[in-house]
N, C-alpha and C positions, 0 to 999 in steps of 0.2 A: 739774552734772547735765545741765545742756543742751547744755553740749560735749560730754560722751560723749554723751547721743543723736544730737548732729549728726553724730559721725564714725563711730556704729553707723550711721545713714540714710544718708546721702550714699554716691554711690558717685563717687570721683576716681581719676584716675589713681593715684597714689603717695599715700601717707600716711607721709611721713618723722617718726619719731622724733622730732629733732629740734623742730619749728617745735610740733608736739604740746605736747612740755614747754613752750615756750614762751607757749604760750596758757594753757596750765593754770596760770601764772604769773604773767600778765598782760603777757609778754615780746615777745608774737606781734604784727609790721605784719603785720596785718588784709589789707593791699589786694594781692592775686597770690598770697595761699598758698591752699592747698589748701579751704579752708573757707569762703573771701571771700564765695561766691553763696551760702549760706545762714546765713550768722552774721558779715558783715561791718559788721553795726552796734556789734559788740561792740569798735570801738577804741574808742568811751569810755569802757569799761570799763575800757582799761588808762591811760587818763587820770585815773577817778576815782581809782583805786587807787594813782597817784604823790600827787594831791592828798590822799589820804587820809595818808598815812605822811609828808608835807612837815607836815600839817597841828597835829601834836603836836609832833612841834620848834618851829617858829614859834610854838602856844601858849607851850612853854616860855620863849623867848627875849622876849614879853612879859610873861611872871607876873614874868621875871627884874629883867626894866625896872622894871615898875610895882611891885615889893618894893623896887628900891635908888632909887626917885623915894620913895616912903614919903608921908607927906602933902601934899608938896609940889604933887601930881597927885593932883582928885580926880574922882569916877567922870568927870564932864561930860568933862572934858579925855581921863580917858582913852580912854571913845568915839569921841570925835573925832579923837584918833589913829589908832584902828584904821581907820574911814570915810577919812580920807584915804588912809593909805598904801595901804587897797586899790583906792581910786580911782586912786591912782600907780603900784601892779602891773597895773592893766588898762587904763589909757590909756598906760602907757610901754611896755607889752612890744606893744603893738599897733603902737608905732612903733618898737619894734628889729625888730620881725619882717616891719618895711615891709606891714603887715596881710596877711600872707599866711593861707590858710584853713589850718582842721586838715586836711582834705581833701588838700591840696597838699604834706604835710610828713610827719614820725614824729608827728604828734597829741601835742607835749610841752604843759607846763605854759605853755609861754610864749604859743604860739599858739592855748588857748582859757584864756586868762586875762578875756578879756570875759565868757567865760561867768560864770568862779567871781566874780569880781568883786564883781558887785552881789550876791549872797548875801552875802558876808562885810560889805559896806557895809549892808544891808539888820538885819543882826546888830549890828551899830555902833548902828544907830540905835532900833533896840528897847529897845537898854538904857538912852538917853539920860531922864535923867529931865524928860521934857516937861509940860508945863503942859497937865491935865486939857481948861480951859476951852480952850485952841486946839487940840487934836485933835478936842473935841466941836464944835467951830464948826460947824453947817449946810453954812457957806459952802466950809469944807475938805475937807468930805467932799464936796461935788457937783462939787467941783475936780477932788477924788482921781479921784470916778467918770466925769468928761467925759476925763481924763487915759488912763484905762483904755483905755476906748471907740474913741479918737484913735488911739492906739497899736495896738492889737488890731487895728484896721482898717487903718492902716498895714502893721502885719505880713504880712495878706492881703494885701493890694493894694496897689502906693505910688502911691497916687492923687495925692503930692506928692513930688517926685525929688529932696527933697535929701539930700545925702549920698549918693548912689550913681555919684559920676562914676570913682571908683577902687575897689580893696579895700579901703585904709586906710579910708577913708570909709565905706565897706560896714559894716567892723567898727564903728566909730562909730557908725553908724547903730543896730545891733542891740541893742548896750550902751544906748544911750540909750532904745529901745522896752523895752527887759529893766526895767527899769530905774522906766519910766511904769507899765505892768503890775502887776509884781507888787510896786511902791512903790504904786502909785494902789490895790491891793486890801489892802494891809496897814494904809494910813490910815485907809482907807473902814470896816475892822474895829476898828482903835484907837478910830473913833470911838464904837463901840458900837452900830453899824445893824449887822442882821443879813448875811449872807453872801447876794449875788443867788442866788436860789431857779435860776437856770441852773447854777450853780456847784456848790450845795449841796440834791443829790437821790437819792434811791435808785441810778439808774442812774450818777450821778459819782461814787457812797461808793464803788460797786461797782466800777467801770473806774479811782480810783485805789488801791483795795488790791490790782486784780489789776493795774496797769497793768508792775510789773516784769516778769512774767510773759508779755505780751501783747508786750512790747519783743523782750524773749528769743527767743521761738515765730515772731513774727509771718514772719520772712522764711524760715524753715526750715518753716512749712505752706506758704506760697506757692510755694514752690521744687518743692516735692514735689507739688502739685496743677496748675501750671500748665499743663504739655503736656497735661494730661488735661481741661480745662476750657477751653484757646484758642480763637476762633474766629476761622480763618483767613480769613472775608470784611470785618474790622476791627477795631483797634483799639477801637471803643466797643462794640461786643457782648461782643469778651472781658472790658471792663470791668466792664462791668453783669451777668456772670455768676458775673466771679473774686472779686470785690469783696463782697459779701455772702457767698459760702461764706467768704472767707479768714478776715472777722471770726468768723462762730459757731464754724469748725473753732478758730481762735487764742483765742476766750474760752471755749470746750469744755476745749484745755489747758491754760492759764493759771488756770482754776479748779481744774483736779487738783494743777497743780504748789502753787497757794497751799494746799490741803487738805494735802497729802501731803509737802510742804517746806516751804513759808516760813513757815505758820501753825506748825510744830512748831519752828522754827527760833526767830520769836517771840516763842514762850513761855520762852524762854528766856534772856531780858533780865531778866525780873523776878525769876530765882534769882542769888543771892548766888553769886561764885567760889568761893570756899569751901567751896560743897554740892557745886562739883563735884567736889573734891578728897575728898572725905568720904567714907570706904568704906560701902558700903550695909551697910544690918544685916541679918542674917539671922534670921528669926523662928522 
């Protein structure tokens, strides 16, 4: 839906056919086609959507393992398997790809496998069956949360330069912060202490159920408002003008489109396949 609005708004020279179907397929590099300035955030789009469709084979080829392993392998170990080998897809392909960025490349699987990584290690270790008393440690959890903090602030700012003398290293880097973060916030909740009240508020429930939405919109209002909003005597007045209309115009949208699409979309996880198949009745 937001690709036809961008290609109803936008006005570009040409709009071939071609690159069209390809976006609407998730087939389209993003960077020099016709749509780049207002929807060029959507090459992870066509990144999730390989990770997606790799992601039920790979299930398969492990239910297959762990059915012909049979008892031999039980949950602990099989955990452990998944946790490493997806340590080994996201610190190996960082060194096939000589850490080069998705930015730099076609944004395949290989060069943002840091990213998927630690979700899929982070899913390893959820299932692991760990010992109550050492998740509830006090000690674990102020870890977890000094971990977070470190991190976080690192991401800001690298108030400490290691790991950034290359790309490879770069990559490194980010994996390893991805990593503290949303490992230090998933402990800190294992442990059974509530969610920091910055995290968990009206205004966070609200910007992450609209945040698809806000992803989507955000560079296609900005595109469309900017020459009307510039101010040509500097850069920080245009800021301080464009910057707050962009966000209420982009969470203005982002609340129609969740009202009017994704909430009706939704609701629709919770019907059985089945009912879809099922001819309505007529009364």
């Amino acid at each position: 839906m937001v690709l036809t609005i961008c290609l109803i708004v936008i006005t570009v020279p040409s709009k071939p056919l071609g690159p069209i179907i390809e976006a609407y397929f998730f087939l389209l590099d993003w960077y020099q086609s016709p749509i780049e300035g207002v929807l060029a955030q959507a090459w992870t789009l066509r990144v999730e959507m390989r990770f997606y469709l790799m992601l039920p084979v790979v299930a398969a080829v492990f239910y297959w393992a762990a059915k012909a392993a049979g008892p031999r392998l039980g949950r602990t170990a099989r955990c452990w398997i998944v946790i490493l080998l997806a340590a080994t897809w996201g610190v190996g392909t960082t060194f096939i790809t000589e850490g080069e960025g998705a930015f730099l490349n076609g944004a395949g699987l290989l060069h943002t496998a840091f990213a998927f990584a630690p979700g899929l290690i982070f899913a390893g270790v959820e299932l692991l069956p760990l010992r109550s008393g050492f998740v509830r440690d006090p000690l674990v959890a102020w870890v977890a949360g000094g971990a977070v903090l470190s991190a976080a602030s690192l991401w800001i700012y690298p108030w400490w330069t290691v790991l950034t003398a290359s790309e490879m290293e770069y990559q490194f880097r980010q994996g390893i912060l991805l990593l503290l973060i949303f490992g230090g916030l998933l402990v800190w909740q294992w442990s059974g202490r509530r969610t920091w009240r910055v995290l968990d508020n009206p205004v966070m429930r609200w910007t992450g159920s609209r945040s698809y939405g806000i992803y989507l919109l955000h560079l296609l209002v900005l595109s469309q408002i900017f020459d009307e909003l510039a101010q040509g005597d500097g850069y920080k007045r245009t800021f301080a003008v464009l910057f707050p209309v962009t966000v209420i115009v982009t969470g203005l949208a982002a609340e129609l489109l969740y009202r009017l699409v994704e909430k009706p979309a939704l609701s629709l996880k919770d019907v059985p396949v089945r009912d879809w198949l099922r001819p309505l009745r007529r009364s």
